[in-house]
C-alpha positions in Angstrom: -39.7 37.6 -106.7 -36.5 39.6 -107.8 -37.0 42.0 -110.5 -34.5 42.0 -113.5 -34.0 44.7 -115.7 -32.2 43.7 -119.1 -29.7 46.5 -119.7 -27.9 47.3 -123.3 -24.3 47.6 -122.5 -22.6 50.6 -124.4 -19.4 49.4 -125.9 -18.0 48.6 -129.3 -16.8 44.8 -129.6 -16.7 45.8 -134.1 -12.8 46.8 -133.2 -10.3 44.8 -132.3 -9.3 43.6 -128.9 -5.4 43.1 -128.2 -3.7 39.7 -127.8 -3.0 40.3 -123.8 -5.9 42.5 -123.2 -5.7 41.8 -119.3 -3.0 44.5 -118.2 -0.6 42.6 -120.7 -0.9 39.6 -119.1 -0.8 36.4 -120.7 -2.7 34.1 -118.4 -4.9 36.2 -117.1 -6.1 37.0 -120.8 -6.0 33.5 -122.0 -8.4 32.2 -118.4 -10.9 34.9 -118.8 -11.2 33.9 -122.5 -11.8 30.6 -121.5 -14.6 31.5 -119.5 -16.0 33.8 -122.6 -15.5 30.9 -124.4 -18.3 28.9 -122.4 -20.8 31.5 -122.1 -22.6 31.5 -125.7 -23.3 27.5 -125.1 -24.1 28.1 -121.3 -26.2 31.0 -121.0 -28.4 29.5 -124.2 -28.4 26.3 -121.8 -29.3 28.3 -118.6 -32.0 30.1 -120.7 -33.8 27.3 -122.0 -33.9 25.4 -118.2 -35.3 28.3 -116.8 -38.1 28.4 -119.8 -39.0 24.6 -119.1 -39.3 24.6 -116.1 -42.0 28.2 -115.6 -43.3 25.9 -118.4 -43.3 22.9 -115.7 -45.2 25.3 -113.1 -49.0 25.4 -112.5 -50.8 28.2 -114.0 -51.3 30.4 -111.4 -47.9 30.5 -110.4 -46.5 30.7 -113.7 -48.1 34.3 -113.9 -46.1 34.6 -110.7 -42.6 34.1 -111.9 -42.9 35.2 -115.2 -41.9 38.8 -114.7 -39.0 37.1 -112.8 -38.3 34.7 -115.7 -38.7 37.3 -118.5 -35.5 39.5 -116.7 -33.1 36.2 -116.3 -33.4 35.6 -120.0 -33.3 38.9 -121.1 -30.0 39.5 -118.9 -28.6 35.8 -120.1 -29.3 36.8 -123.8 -27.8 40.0 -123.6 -25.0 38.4 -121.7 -24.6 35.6 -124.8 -24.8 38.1 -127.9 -21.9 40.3 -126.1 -19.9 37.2 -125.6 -20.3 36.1 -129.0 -19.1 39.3 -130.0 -15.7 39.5 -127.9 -15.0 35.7 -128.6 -15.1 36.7 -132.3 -12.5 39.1 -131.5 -10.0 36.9 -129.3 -10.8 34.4 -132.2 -8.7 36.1 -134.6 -6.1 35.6 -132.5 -6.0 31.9 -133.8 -7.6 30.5 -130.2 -9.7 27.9 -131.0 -13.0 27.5 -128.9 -12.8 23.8 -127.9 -15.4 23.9 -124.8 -18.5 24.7 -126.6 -18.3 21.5 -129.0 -17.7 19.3 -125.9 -20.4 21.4 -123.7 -23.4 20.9 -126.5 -22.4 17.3 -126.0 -22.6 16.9 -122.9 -25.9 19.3 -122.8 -27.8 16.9 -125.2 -27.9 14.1 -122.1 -29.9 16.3 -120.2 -32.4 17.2 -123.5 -36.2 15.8 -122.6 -35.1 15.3 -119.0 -37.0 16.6 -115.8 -37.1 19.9 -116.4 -35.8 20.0 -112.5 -32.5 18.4 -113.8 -31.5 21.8 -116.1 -32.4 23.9 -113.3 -30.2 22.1 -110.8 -27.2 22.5 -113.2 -28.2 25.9 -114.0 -28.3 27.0 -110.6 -24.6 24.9 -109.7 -23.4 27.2 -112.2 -25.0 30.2 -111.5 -22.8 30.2 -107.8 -20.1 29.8 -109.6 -20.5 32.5 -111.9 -22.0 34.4 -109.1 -18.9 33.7 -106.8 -16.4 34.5 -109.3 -18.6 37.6 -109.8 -18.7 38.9 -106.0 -14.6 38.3 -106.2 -14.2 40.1 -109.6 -16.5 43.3 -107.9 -14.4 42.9 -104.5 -11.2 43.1 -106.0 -11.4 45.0 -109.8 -7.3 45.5 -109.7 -6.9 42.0 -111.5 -8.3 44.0 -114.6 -5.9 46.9 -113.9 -4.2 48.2 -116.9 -7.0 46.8 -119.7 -8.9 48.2 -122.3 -11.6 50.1 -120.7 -14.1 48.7 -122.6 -13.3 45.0 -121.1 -12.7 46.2 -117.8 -16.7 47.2 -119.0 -18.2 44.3 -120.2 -16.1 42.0 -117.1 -17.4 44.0 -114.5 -21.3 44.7 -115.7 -21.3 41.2 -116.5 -20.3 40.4 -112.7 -23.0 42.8 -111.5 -25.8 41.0 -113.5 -24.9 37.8 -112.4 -24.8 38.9 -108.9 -28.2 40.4 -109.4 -30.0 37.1 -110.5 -28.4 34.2 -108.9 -31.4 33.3 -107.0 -33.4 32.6 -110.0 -32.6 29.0 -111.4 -32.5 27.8 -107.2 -35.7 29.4 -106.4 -37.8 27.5 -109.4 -36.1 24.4 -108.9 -37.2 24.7 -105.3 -40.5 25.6 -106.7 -40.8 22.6 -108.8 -40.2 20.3 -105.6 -35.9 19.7 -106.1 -35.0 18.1 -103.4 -31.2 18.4 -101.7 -29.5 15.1 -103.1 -29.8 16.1 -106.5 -28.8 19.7 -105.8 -25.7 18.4 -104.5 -24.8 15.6 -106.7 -25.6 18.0 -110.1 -23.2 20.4 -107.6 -20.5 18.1 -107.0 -20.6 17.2 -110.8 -20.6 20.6 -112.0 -17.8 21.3 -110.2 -15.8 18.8 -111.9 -16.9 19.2 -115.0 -16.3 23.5 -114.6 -12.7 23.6 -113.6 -11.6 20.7 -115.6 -12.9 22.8 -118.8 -11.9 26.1 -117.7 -8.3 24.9 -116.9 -8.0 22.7 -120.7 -9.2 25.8 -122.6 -7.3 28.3 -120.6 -4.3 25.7 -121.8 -5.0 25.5 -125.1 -4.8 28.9 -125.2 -2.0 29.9 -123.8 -0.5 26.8 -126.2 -2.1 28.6 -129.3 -0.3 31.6 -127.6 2.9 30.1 -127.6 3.0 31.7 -123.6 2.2 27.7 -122.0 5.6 27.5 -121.3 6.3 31.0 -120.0 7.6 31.4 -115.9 5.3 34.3 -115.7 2.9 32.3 -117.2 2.5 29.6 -114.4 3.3 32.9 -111.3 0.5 34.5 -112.7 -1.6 31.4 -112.6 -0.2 31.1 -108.9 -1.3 34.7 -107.7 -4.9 33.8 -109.3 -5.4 30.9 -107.5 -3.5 30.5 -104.0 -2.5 34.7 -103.7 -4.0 37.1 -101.0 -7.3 37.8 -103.1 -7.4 35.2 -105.1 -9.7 32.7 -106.1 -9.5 29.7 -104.2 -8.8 32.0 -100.9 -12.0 34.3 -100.7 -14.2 31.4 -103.0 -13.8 27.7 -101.5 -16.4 28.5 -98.2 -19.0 30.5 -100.3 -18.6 27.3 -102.9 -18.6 24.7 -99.8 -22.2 26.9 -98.2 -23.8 25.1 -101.1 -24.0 21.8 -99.7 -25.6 23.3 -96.7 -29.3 21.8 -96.4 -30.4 25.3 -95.6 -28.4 27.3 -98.1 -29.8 29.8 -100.1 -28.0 32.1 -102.6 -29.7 35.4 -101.2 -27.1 34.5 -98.2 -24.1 35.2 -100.1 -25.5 38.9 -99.7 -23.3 42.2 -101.1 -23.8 45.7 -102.1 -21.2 45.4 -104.6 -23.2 44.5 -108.0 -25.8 47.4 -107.0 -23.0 49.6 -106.1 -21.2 49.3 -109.6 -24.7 49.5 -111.2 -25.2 52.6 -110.0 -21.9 54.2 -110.4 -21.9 53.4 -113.8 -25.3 53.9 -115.3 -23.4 56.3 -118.7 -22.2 52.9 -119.8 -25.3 51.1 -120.3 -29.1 51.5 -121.2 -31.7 49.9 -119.4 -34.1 48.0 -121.9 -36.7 46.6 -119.1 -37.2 43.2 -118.7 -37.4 41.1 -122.4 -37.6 38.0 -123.5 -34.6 37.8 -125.4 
């Protein structure tokens, strides 16, 4: 069992955040908002799998994991009030949150299922998040030149996810899911993930009116095929997935403990909560 603490983050999201908080720069603002964008709807989603299925568990091992259980949804709520907060913010921008409508849709297939199907998805996109987390920890420069307090909030946020990944896998191997559907609800994540990160991160750099922009499309070049980024350091932790014997507790780093530490005057530890 991994033990979670739920920690209040200490920054002020009632004052405005600028148009191109990201170091001025227009795509890197308008992707990392995208992924705000998604979080409300997905962390509610990943909160509620990981309830149904300690629900699904026999008793004796449901006093097992619920200390376990309790941190991962305090940490995921905390995570989805923040991000509420900041997406109100970039919303007065005049971006529009398309994802969530189509994501609630989509979520409402999986309502009633086998518990065991909203942990697999949960746990596809918890090694995303927690991929994109290790890389954001590794290499903190592509928030150079923000707003200190978003540099905050994109950087504890990576160190939480880091710190539970293992949940959602560990009770869906718990509940008996087997390898085919952890890699079909994988390869379908993965789909589904970068085709609604890359429409919302181009709506809003349309809204933006920077779509069109050559430093728009560089920028979104460096992310993706420069030295440290994304698709360069991520595609063989993403690919260890499919592994019969993978297990997120491989993808091991001192990073998100490392940050924790250092940083312990921006944030108060609550303990582990419900939510």
């Amino acid at each position: 069992m991994t033990e979670l603490i739920v920690r209040r983050l200490l920054i002020d999201l009632a004052q405005p955040v600028p148009r191109h908080w990201c170091g001025g720069d227009p795509f890197l603002t308008a992707w990392f908002n995208a992924l705000s964008m998604s979080f409300p709807v997905g962390e509610q989603f990943f909160i509620d799998s990981v309830r149904n299925g300690l629900a699904a568990l026999p008793a004796d091992a449901r006093a097992v994991w619920e200390p376990e259980v309790r941190g991962f949804v305090g940490q995921e709520a905390t995570h989805r009030h923040i991000h509420a907060l900041f997406n109100a913010q970039i919303a007065r921008h005049g971006l529009v949150n398309d994802w969530e409508p189509r994501a609630r849709e989509r979520l409402r297939l999986v309502e009633g299922a086998d518990p065991r199907h909203g942990l697999a998805i949960t746990a596809a996109n918890e090694h995303f998040t927690a991929l994109f987390a290790e890389w954001l920890l590794a290499h903190p420069a592509w928030l150079d030149h923000s707003e200190p307090r978003l540099q905050t909030l994109w950087l504890w946020h990576s160190a939480e996810e880091a710190e539970h990944k293992c949940t959602a896998f560990d009770l869906y191997r718990a509940l008996g899911g087997d390898l085919a559907w952890r890699r079909r609800w994988m390869r379908r994540v993965t789909l589904i993930f970068l085709s609604d990160t890359a429409r919302q991160t181009v709506a809003n750099l349309r809204r933006d009116g920077t779509l069109w922009r050559w430093s728009t499309w560089r920028s979104a070049a460096r992310l993706l095929f420069g030295r440290h980024g994304l698709l360069r350091t991520g595609l063989g932790a993403w690919a260890r997935y499919f592994r019969a014997d993978f297990h997120p507790a491989q993808d091991t780093s001192e990073r998100s403990a490392r940050w924790l530490a250092d940083n312990r005057a921006l944030y108060r530890p609550v303990g582990p909560a419900a939510g």
